[in-house]
N, C-alpha and C positions, 0 to 999 in steps of 0.2 A: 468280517467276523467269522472267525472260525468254527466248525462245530465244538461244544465247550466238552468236559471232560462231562461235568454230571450228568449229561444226556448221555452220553458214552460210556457213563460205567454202570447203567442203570442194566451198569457194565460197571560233596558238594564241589569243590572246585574241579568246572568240565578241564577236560583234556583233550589236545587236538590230535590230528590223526597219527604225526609220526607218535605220539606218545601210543597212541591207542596201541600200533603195531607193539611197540617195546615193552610195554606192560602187560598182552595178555599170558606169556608164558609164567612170569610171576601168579597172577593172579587165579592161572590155577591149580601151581602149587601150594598158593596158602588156601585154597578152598579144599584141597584134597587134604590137607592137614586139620583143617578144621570137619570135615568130612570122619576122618580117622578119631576125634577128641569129642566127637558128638555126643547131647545130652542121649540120642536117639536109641545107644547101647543099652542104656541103663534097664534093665526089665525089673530088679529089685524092688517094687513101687506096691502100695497099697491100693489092692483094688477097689474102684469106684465103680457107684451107680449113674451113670452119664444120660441123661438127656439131651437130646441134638435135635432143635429148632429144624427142619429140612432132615437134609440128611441125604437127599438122593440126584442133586444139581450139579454145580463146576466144583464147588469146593465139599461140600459133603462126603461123599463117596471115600476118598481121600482120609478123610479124617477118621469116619466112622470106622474103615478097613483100620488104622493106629492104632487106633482104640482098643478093638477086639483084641490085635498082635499084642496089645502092651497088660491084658489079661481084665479089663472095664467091661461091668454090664451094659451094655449100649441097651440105649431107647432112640429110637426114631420116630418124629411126631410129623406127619407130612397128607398132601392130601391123595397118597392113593394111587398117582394117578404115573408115577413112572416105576418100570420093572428092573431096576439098577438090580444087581448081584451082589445081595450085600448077608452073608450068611453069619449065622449066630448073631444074629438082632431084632430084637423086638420092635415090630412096627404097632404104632397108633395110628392110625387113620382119622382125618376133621379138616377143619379148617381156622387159621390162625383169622380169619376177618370176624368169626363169630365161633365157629361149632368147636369148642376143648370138650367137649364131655368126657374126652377119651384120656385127659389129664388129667379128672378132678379124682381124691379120695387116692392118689399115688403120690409120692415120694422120692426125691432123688437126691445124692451129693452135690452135682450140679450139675446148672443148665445151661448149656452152649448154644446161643442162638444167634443160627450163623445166615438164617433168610430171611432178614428183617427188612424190608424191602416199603414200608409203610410204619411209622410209629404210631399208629394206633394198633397194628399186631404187639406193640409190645407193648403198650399200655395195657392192654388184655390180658397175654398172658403176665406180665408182672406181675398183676393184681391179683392172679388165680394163682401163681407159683409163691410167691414173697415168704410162704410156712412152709414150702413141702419142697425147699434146697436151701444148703445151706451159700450157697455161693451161684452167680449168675454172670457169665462171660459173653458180653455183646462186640458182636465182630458190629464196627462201624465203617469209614471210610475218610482216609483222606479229606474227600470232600467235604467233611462234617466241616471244615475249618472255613471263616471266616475271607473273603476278600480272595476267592476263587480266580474272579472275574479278571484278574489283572494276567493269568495265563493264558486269557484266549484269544489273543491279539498276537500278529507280527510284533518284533521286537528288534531293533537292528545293533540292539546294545543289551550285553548279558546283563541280567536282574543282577541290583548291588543294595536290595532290600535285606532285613531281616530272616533270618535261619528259620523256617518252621520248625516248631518243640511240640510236645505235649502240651506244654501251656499255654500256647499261640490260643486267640480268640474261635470261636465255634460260630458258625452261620446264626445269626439273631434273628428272634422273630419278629417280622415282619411287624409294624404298628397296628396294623389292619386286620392282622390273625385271630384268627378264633379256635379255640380246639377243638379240636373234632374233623375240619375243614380240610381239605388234601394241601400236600405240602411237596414239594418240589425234594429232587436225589440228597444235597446238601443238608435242606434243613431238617428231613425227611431221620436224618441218621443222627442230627445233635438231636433233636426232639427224643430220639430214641435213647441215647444217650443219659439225657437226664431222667426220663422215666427209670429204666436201670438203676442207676445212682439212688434218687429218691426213695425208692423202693426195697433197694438193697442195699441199703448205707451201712460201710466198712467190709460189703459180701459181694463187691463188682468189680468185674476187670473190664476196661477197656481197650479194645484191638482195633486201629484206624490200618486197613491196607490199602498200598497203590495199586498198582496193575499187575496184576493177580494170574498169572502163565500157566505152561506146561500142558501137559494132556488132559485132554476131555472140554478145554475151553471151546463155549460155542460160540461164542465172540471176534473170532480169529486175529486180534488185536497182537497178540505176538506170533501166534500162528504162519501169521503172512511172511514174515523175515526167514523162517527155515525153508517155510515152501521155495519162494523166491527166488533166495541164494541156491537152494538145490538145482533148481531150474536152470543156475546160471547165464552166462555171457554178460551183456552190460544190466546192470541194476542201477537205477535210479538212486541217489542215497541222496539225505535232506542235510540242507546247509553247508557248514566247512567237517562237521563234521564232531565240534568241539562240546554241543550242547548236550547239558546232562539228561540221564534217563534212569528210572528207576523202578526194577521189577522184583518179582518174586514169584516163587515156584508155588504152586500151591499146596505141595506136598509140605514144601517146609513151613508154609504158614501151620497149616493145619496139626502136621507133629509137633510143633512147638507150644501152639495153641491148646492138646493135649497134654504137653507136659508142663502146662499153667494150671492147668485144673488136677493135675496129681498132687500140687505141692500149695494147694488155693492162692498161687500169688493174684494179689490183688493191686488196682494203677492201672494207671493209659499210657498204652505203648503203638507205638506207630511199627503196623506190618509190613514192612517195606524193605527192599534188598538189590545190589548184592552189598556184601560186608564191607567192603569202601567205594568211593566215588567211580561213577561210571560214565564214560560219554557216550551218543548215539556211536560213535565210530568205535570202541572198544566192541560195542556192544554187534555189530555187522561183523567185523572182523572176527569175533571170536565164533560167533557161527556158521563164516564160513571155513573155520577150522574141524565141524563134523563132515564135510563134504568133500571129495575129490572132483568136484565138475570144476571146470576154468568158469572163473567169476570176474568181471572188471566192475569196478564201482565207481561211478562217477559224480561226484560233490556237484549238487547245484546250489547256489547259494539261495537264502532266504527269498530275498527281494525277486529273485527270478520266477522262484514259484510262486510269490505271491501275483505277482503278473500274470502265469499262466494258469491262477486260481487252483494250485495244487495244494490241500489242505490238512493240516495236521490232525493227528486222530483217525481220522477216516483214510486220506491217502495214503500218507508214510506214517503208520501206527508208531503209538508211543513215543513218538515226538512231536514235539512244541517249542519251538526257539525260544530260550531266555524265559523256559518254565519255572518257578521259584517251588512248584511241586512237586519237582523231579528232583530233589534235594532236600529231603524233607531227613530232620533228624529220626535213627532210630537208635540213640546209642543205650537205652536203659532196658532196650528190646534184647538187643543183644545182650549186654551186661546178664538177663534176666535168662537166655539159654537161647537164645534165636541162631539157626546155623544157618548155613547154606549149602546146598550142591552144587558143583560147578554150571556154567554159562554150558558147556559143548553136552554135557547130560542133559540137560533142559531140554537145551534145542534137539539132540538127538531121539529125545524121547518123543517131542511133542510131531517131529517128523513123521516117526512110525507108528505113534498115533493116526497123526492124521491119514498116511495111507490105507489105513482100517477102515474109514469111514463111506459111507454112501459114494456111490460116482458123483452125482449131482453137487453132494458138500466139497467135494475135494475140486472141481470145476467151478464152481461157486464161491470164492472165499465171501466172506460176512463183512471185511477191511481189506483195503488195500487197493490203490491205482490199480485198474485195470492193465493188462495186457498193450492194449494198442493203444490206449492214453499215455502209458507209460514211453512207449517207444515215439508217440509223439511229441510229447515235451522233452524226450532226450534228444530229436533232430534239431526241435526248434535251440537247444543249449547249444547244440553242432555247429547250427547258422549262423550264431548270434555274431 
C-alpha cells in the first residue's frame, strides 16, 4: 500500500513518451495564447470587500497579493502567527477552532475560505458569517470525492472506470460518525462542503483542487522535479512514462478563484490543470526544457519499483500508476474563466523560489527519493 493522497495533501487520455516529446512545443503555444486572452487583464471590475479564511500559508499570499492588484478591500482572518508581506490588508487576528471575536458585528461581499483544514472551523465560522456576506467560496479538495482508495494501489492496467465530474459521489459519513468527532482529509472537506451549502443556499461556490504547485509550496511535491532535473545526469523517472498527472499553479488557482467572487459565480468546479491531458513524461520533459544541464531520464517500469518499494507520492511526487485522480474533469472550470501559465514558468519560477530558501530546505527536500536511493535503484535497473 502506498502512501495515499489524503495523508499527502493534508497537502484524461495518458500519453506516452515519443508523444510527450512532440506535443510539448504545441502546448506551450496554446498556453501562451491563452496567457495573452486572459480573464487576468480585465481591471474594469467592481470592487469588493473580501474576507480570506488564512491568508498568509501556500495558497493565501497569492491570492490576497490579486486581490489588492485587482483594487478589493482585503481582510485577512488568521492566527497571528506568520509575518508574510502582505501590504494594504487588514489583519484580524483569533482563531478559526473557537476565538472569531474579531469577526463578529463586520460585514463583507465575500468569504473566501481557503484553510479549512477541519470542518468544524467551518461550521463555526458559517454559523457566525451566514448575514454578514453575501456569498461564501470554500476551496475544498479533490479528495472530498468518494472511492479515493482505488488510487493507492499498483495498478498494471490503466483505470477504464468512470470520468470524475462535479457530480461524482463525495466521501460518505461513516455509519458510526458523530459530529463533532474528528474526521479524516476526505471527509474532513465534504463535511465542509455541505456545511457551506446548507448555510449558504444559492450564495456558495465550490473549488475542489489537485496538487496545488509553483512557489512558496512547503510540501516540495512538485518542488522536487525542477530541483532534480536542474541537478541533472540520470533521473529516475516512474513507469513507461504514459500515466496521467494533474497540476496547477497556484497563482492560477487563486486569480481565478478571485475573479469568481468579482462576478459571484456560484457551483462546484474542480481546480485542476494544465488545459488538456497531461502525462508524467510531458510533464518531466517539459521541465527539463527551463534548464540547460545534460539530463538522461530513465523509464523504470511500475512493477520494478514496486519490488524495490519505490513509492508514489513520496518517492516520485505526483505520480501514481493508473490514478483515475489525475484525470479528473474540469471543463465548467474553465468554461467559467480558469487559465493557465505555461509548464516551463511554473517550473522556472518555483526553481528560483526554491533557491531563496534556507540552506537546510534546499538540502532537505519534504518528497522525493533521496539521493543515493535514487542512484541505487538505478544500478539495481542497470543489473537486472
Amino acid at each position: 500500500m502506498a502512501i495515499d493522497r489524503r495523508t499527502f495533501l493534508t497537502g484524461a487520455g495518458a500519453l506516452g513518451i515519443g508523444a510527450a516529446l512532440g506535443s510539448i512545443a504545441g502546448r506551450r503555444r496554446a498556453s501562451q495564447a491563452e496567457d495573452s486572452a486572459s480573464p487576468k487583464s480585465i481591471t474594469s471590475v467592481a470592487p469588493k470587500r473580501l474576507l480570506i479564511l488564512g491568508g498568509t500559508g501556500f495558497i493565501g499570499p497569492p491570492m490576497v497579493r490579486y486581490a489588492v492588484e485587482r483594487g478589493h478591500e482585503v481582510t485577512i482572518f488568521t492566527r497571528g502567527r506568520s509575518q508574510v508581506e502582505l501590504p494594504d490588508v487588514e489583519r484580524l487576528v483569533g482563531d478559526r477552532s473557537g476565538d472569531l471575536n474579531a469577526l463578529r458585528g463586520r460585514t463583507w461581499d465575500v468569504v473566501l475560505d481557503n484553510n479549512a483544514r477541519d470542518y468544524r472551523w467551518v461550521k463555526l465560522t458559517t454559523k457566525l458569517l451566514k448575514d454578514a456576506a453575501e456569498q461564501y467560496i470554500f476551496v475544498s479538495s479533490i479528495s472530498a470525492y468518494d472511492g479515493e482508495a482505488i488510487a493507492f494501489e499498483y495498478f498494471d492496467e490503466p483505470w477504464t472506470g468512470p470520468q470524475i465530474t462535479v457530480d461524482s459521489p463525495l466521501v460518505p459519513r461513516p455509519a458510526d460518525f458523530k459530529d463533532g468527532q474528528e474526521a479524516e482529509y476526505g471527509l474532513t472537506k465534504a463535511l465542509g462542503e455541505e456545511l457551506a451549502q446548507a448555510t449558504f443556499p444559492g450564495r456558495n461556490t465550490i473549488v475542489r483542487p489537485g496538487y496545488i504547485v509553483g512557489p512558496g509550496d512547503p510540501t516540495d511535491r512538485f518542488t522536487y522535479w525542477p530541483v532534480r532535473i536542474d541537478r541533472g545526469e540520470e533521473v529516475l523517472a516512474p513507469g513507461d512514462g504514459s500515466d496521467p498527472v494533474q497540476i496547477i499553479d497556484a497563482r492560477d488557482l487563486t486569480e481565478w478563484i478571485i475573479r469568481l467572487a468579482e462576478v459571484g459565480v456560484q457551483g462546484k468546479f474542480n481546480g485542476v490543470g494544465p488545459a488538456s491531458p497531461m502525462s508524467v513524461a510531458e510533464m518531466l520533459y517539459g521541465i527539463r526544457a527551463m534548464t540547460n544541464t545534460p539530463v538522461q531520464f530513465t523509464w523504470v517500469p511500475t512493477k520494478f519499483l514496486r519490488k524495490h518499494e519505490v513509492k508514489p507520492y513520496s518517492d516520485m511526487p505526483i505520480w501514481t500508476p493508473a490514478d483515475p485522480f489525475a484525470a479528473v474533469d474540469h471543463s465548467n472550470a474553465i468554461a467559467s474563466g480558469l487559465t493557465f501559465r505555461s509548464l516551463a514558468k511554473t517550473s522556472l519560477d518555483t526553481l528560483n523560489w526554491h533557491r531563496t530558501r534556507p540552506a537546510e530546505e534546499q538540502s532537505e527536500l519534504q518528497t522525493g527519493i533521496k539521493p543515493d536511493r535514487e542512484k541505487e535503484v538505478l544500478e539495481a535497473w542497470h543489473r537486472r
